[in-house]
Structures are given as structure tokens and as C-alpha cells.
C-alpha positions as CSV (number, residue, x, y, z in Angstrom):
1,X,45.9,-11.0,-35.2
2,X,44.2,-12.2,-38.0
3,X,44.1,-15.8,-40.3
4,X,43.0,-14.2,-43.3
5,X,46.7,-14.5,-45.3
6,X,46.8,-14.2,-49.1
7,X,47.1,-17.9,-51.1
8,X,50.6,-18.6,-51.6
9,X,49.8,-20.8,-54.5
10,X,51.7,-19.6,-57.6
11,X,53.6,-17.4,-56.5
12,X,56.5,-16.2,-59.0
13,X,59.9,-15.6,-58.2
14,X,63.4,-14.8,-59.4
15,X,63.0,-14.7,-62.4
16,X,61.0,-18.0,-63.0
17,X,61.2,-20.2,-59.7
18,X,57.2,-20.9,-57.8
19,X,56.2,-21.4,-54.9
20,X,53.3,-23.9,-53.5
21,X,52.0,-25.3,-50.3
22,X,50.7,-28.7,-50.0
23,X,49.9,-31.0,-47.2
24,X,52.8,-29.6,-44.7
25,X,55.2,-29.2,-47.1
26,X,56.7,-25.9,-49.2
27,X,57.3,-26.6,-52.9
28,X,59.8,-24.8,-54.9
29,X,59.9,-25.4,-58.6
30,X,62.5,-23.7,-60.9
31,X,62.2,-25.1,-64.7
32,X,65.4,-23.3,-65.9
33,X,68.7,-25.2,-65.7
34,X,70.2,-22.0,-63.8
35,X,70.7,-22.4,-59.8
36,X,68.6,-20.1,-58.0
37,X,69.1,-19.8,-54.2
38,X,66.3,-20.5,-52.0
39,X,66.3,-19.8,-48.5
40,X,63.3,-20.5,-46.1
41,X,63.3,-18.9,-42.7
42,X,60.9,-19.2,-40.1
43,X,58.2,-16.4,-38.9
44,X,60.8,-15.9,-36.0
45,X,64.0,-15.1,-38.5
46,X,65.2,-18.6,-37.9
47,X,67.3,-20.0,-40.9
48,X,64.9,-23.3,-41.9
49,X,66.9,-24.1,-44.9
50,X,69.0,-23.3,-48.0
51,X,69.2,-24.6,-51.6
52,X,70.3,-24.4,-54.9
53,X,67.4,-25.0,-56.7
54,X,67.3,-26.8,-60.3
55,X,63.8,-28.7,-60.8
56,X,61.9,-28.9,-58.3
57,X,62.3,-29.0,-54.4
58,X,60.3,-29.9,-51.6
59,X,60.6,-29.3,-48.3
60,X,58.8,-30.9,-45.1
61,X,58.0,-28.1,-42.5
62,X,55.7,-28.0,-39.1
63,X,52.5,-25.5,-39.8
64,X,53.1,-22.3,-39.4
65,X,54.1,-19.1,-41.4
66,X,57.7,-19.3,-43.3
67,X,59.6,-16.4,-45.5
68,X,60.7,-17.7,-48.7
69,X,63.3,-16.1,-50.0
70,X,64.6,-16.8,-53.6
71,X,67.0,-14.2,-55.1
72,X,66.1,-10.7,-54.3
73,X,61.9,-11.7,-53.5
74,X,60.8,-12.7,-50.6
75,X,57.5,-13.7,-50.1
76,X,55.3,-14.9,-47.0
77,X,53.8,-18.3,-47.0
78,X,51.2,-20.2,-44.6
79,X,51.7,-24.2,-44.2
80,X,48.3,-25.5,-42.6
């Protein structure tokens, strides 16, 4: 096992949505006025949440490691 995970601050998604982490929570920001769906699972496959994402959404989660999934990227992300 290791702790040494990438940044997930930044991180571009379909086509235009980001992703941040901040203080316990995952932000999701898509600027376009087009619905992207998010979905954010849990390290464990667990279904945390899903959105249709205009501006920007945030999310409260436990720390941990979550997959966010926004049209066809997924990404890995660490909440301290």
C-alpha cells in the first residue's frame, strides 16, 4: 500500500467539467450550460452520488479515496 496518490486538483473532464478537493468535500465545476453526468462512487464500487451538473457542485464526503466519473472519464480522487 502506498499514500503517495497523484493531486487531484484540476483535473479535466468530459469535455470541460473539473474536478477539486477541498477540506472534505469533492468539487465539480462544469462552466458550459450543457448537463454533464457526474457519478461519484466509493473505493469499494459503492454508488456515493449522481448529478446533472451545470455550474458548479459540491459534495460533502468522509476521507477516503472516491472514483469520479463524469461522461466517459473516470478519474481517482483522495479526500483527506
Amino acid at each position: 500500500e502506498t499514500d503517495n496518490f497523484p493531486s487531484s486538483c484540476g483535473i479535466t473532464f468530459a469535455p470541460s467539467c473539473t474536478v477539486s478537493t477541498s477540506d472534505g468535500e469533492i468539487i465539480i465545476n462544469n462552466p458550459t450550460d450543457i448537463p454533464t453526468r457526474v457519478s461519484v462512487y466509493a473505493v469499494n464500487g459503492n454508488l456515493v452520488r449522481q448529478e446533472k451538473v451545470v455550474g458548479t457542485f459540491t459534495l460533502t464526503v468522509s476521507p477516503g479515496i472516491y472514483l469520479v466519473k463524469a461522461g466517459r472519464k473516470t478519474e481517482k480522487v483522495v479526500v483527506k
